[in-house]
C-alpha positions as CSV (number, residue, x, y, z in Angstrom):
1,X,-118.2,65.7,261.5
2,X,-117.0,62.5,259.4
3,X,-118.2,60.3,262.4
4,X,-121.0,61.8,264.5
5,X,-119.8,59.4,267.4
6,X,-116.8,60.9,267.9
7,X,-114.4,62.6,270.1
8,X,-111.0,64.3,269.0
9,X,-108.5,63.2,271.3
10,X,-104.7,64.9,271.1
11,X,-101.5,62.3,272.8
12,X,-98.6,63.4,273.9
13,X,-96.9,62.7,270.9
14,X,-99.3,65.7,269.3
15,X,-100.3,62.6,267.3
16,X,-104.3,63.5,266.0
17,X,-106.7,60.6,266.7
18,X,-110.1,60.6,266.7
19,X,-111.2,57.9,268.8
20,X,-114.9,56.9,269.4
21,X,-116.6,57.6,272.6
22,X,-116.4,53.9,274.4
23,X,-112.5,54.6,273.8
24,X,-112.5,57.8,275.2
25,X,-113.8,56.5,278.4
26,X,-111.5,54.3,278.9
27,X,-108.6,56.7,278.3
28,X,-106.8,55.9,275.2
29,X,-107.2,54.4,271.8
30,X,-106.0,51.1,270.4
31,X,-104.3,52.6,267.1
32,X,-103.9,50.2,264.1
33,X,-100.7,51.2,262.1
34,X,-101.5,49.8,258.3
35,X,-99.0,50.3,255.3
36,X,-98.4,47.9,252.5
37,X,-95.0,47.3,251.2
38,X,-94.1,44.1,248.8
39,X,-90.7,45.6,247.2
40,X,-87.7,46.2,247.8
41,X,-87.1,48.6,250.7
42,X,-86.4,52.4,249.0
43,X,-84.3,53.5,251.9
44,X,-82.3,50.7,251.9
45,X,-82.0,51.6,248.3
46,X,-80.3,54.9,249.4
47,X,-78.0,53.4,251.4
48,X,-77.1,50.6,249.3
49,X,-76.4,53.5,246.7
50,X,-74.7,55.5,249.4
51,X,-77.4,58.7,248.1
52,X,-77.7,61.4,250.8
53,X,-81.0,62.6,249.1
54,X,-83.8,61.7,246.3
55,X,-82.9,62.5,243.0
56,X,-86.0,64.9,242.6
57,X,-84.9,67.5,245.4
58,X,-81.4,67.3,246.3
59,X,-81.8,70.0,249.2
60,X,-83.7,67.2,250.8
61,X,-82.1,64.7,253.4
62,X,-82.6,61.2,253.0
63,X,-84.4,60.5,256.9
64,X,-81.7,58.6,259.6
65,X,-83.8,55.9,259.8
66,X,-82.7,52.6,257.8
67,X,-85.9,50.9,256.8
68,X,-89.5,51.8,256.3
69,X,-91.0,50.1,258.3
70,X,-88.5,52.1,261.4
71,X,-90.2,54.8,260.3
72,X,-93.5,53.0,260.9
73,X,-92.2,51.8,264.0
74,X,-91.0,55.3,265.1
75,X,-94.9,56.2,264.4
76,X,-96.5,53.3,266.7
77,X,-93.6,54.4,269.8
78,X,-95.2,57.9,269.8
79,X,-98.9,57.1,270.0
80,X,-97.6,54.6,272.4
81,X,-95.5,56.9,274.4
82,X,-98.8,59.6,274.3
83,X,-100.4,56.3,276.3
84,X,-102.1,54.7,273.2
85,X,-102.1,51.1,272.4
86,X,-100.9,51.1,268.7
87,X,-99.4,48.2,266.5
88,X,-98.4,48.3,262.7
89,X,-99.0,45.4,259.9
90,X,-98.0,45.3,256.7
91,X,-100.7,44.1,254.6
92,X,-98.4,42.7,252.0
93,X,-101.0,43.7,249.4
94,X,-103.2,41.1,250.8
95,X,-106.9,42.0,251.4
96,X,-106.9,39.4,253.5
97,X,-104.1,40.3,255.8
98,X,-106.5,43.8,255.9
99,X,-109.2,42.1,257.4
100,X,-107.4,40.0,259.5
101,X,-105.3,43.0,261.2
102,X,-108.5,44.9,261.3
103,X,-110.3,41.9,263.2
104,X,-107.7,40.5,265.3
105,X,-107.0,44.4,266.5
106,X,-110.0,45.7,266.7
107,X,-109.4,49.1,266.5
108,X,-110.6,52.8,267.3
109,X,-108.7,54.2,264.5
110,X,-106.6,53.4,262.0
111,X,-103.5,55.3,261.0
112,X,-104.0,54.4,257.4
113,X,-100.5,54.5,255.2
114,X,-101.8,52.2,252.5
115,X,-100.9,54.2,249.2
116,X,-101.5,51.8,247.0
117,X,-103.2,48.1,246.4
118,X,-102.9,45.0,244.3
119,X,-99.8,47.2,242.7
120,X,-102.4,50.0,241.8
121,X,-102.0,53.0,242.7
122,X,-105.6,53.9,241.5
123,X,-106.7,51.2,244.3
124,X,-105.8,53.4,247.2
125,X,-109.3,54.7,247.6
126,X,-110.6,51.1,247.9
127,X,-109.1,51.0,251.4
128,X,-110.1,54.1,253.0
129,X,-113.8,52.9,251.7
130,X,-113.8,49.9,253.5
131,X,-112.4,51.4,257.0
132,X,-115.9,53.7,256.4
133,X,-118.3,50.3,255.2
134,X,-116.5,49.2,258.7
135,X,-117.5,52.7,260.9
136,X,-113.7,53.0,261.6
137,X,-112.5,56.3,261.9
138,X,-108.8,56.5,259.6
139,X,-106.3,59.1,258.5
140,X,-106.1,60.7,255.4
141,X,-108.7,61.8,252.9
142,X,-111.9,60.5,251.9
143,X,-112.2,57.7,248.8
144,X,-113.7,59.8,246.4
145,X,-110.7,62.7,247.2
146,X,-108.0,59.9,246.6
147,X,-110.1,58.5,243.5
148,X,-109.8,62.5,242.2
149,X,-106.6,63.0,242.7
150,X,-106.0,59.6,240.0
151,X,-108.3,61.6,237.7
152,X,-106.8,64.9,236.8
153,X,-109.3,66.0,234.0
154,X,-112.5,65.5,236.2
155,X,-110.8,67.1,239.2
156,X,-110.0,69.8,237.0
157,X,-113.8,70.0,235.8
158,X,-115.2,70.2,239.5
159,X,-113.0,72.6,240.3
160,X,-113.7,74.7,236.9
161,X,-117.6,73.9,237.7
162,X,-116.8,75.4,241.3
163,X,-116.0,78.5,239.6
164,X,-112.4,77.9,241.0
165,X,-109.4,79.0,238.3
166,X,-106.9,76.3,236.8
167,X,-104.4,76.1,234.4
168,X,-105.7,75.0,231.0
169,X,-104.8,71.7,229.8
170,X,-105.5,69.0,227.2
171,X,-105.9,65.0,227.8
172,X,-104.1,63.4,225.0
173,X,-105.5,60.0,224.0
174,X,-103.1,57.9,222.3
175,X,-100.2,59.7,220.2
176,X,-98.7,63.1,221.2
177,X,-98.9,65.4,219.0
178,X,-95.8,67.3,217.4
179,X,-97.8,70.7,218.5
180,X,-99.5,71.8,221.4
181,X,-101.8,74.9,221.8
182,X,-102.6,75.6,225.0
């Protein structure tokens, strides 16, 4: 397993947390909620706009709640309700908020919803990295799969050195051609 100390531990709320063993013990874990929003608010945006869905699927319903962070808030209630102690921060794209939340709370495992950093979405990885510098267990994938996923071709050539098929492609560096031969 990621953590070798570790216990999977299903709430209530059919909310996945692993939580370490001293947590375990004492029943529940103390969840820390982390997301990191510094613009304007993009479901507020749809109902300033009065847009029932997002322009890139409209068979999609734009969610009842009115901000994001009641849909982080809506997250913490249902660990909470499965008998976790959970709390949310926004870091504000502050590293030192981070730390802060992560020190004042002290928790078993992080809920990490942190999809970007100093503005950059190529940051993201940085934060899962330091929750495992830390030994806190988080959700989501691993640094070097989020620092992938920012790098198409050398995704691709894992996967091609795998042996796994993909689709052929070219990186263009600096102007696009009039012609491409794929």
């Amino acid at each position: 397993t990621l953590f070798p100390s570790t216990t999977l531990f299903r709430s209530r709320a059919r909310v996945m947390v692993r939580v370490n063993k001293r947590a375990f013990r004492h029943g529940m874990a103390r969840v820390l909620i982390l997301w990191n929003q510094i613009d304007d608010d993009v479901y507020e945006h749809f109902r300033r706009d009065n847009r029932r869905a997002p322009d890139w699927d409209p068979t999609l319903e734009v969610e009842p709640w009115e901000t994001v962070e009641q849909e982080i808030e809506l997250i913490e209630r249902a660990l909470n309700d499965g008998g976790h102690t959970a709390c949310h921060v926004n870091i504000r794209d502050s590293f030192d908020n981070l730390l802060e939340a992560v020190r004042r709370e002290s928790p078993d495992c992080v809920v990490n919803l942190v999809e970007f950093f100093h503005d950059d979405p190529e940051q993201e990885h940085n934060v899962p990295a330091l929750f495992e510098l830390l030994n806190i267990p988080y959700t989501g994938n691993r640094p070097l799969a989020l620092s992938l996923c920012q790098k198409k071709p050398q995704a691709k050539a894992l996967l091609a050195a795998a042996g796994l098929p993909t689709p052929r492609v070219i990186v263009i560096d600096g102007p696009v051609p009039r012609e491409i031969s794929l």
